[in-house]
C-alpha positions as CSV (number, residue, x, y, z in Angstrom):
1,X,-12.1,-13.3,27.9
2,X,-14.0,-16.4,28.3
3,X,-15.8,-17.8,24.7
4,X,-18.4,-20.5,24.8
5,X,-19.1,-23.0,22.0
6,X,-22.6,-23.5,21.3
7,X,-24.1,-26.4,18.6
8,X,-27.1,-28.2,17.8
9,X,-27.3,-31.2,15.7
10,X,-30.4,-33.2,15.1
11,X,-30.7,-36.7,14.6
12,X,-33.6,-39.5,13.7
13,X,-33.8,-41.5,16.8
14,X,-34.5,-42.0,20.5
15,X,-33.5,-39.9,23.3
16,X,-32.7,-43.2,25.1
17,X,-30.5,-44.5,22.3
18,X,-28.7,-40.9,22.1
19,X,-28.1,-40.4,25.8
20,X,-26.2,-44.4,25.6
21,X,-24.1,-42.8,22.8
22,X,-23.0,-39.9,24.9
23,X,-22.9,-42.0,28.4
24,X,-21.7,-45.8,27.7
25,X,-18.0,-45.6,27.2
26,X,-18.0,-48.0,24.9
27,X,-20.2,-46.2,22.4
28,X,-18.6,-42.9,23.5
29,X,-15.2,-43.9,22.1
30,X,-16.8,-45.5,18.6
31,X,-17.4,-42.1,17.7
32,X,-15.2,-39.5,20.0
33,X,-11.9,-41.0,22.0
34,X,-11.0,-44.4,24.5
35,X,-12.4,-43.3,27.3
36,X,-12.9,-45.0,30.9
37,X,-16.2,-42.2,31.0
38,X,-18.7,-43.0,33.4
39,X,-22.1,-41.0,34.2
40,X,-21.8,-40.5,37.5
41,X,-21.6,-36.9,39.1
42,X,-17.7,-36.6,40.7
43,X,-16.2,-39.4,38.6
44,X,-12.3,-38.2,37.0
45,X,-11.9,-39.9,33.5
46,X,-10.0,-39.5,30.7
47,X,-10.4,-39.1,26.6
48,X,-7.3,-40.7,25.8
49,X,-5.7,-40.8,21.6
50,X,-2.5,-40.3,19.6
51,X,0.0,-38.3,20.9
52,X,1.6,-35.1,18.9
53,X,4.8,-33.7,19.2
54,X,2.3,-30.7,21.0
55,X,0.2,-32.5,22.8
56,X,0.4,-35.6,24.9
57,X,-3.5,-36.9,23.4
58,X,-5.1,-36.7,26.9
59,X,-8.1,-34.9,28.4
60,X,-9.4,-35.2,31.7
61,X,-12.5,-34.5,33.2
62,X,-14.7,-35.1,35.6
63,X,-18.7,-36.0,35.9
64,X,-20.2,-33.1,36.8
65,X,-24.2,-33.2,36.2
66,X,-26.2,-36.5,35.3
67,X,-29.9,-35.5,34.5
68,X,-30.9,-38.9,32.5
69,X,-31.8,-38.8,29.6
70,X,-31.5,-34.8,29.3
71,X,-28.6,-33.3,30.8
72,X,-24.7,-34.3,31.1
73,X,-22.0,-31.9,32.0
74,X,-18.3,-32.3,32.9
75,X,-15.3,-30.7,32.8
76,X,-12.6,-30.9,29.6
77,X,-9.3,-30.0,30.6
78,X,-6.0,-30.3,27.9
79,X,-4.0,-26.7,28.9
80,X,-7.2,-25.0,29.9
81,X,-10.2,-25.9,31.7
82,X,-13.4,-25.9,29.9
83,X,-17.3,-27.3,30.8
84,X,-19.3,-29.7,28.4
85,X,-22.7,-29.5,28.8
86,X,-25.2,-31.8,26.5
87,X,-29.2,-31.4,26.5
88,X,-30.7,-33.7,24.6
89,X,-35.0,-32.6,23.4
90,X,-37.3,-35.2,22.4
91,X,-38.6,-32.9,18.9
92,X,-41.5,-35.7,18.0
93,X,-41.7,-37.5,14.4
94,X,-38.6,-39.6,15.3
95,X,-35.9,-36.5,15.9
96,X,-34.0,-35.8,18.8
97,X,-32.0,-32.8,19.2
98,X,-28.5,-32.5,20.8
99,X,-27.1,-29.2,22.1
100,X,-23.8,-28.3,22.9
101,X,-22.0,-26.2,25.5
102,X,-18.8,-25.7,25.7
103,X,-17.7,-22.9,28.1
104,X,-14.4,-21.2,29.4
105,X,-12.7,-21.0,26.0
106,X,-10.2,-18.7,26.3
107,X,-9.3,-17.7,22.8
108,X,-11.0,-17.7,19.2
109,X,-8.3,-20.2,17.5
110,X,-9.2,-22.8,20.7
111,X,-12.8,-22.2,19.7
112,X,-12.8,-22.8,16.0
113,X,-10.5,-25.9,16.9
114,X,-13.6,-27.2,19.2
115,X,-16.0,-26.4,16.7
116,X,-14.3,-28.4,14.5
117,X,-13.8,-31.5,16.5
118,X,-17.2,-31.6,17.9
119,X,-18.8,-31.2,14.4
120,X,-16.7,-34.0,12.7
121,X,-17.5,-36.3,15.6
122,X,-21.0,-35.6,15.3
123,X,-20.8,-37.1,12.1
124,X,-19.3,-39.9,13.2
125,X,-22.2,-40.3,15.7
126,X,-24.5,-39.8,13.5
127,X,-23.3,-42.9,11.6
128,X,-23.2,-44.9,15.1
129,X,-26.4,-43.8,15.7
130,X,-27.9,-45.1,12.0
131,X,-26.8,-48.6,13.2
């Protein structure tokens, strides 16, 4: 069984400032991981933070789809193999929406774990974006 993670969050600001947050490396790891991230389509990168005793605090991936500023997809692999796909919409007045994708989840604990990652980091991009 494969589960998919979808999310929306809206934010007040540009769709070029957004798609920097989600494709500069830099800005990426102020509010997800270190990364060496790049947007550009068959580049292998890595999220890279603290090791646990389970898990060695590295995920790979690889640039799959650059659509700037609207699309970005790669893969996410830490035990299983998963695809990340944002789309970022232009809603007027100032607002930008972000959607999230997260597909080939293979089990509802791994999903709620992804849910909750990708919603406390939004919050932290929220707060990168506010600068």
């Amino acid at each position: 069984m494969s589960l998919t993670l979808s999310l929306d969050f809206e934010y007040k600001t540009t769709v070029e400032k957004l798609w920097s947050a989600i494709t500069d490396s830099t800005k990426l790891a102020k509010w997800t991981m270190e990364n060496d991230f790049q947007p550009i389509v068959g580049h292998r990168f890595q999220f890279r933070t603290q090791p646990t005793e389970y898990w060695n605090g590295i995920i790979d991936g690889e640039v799959l789809l650059v659509e700037e500023p609207s699309r970005l997809s790669y893969t996410w692999s830490s035990g299983e193999t998963h695809t990340v796909t944002w789309t970022i919409q232009d809603l007027g007045d100032g607002k930008v929406n972000l959607h999230l994708e997260q597909t080939g989840i293979s089990n509802p604990q791994a999903l709620g774990g992804a849910k909750y990652g990708w919603t406390n980091w939004n919050a932290e991009l929220e707060k990168l974006l506010a600068q």
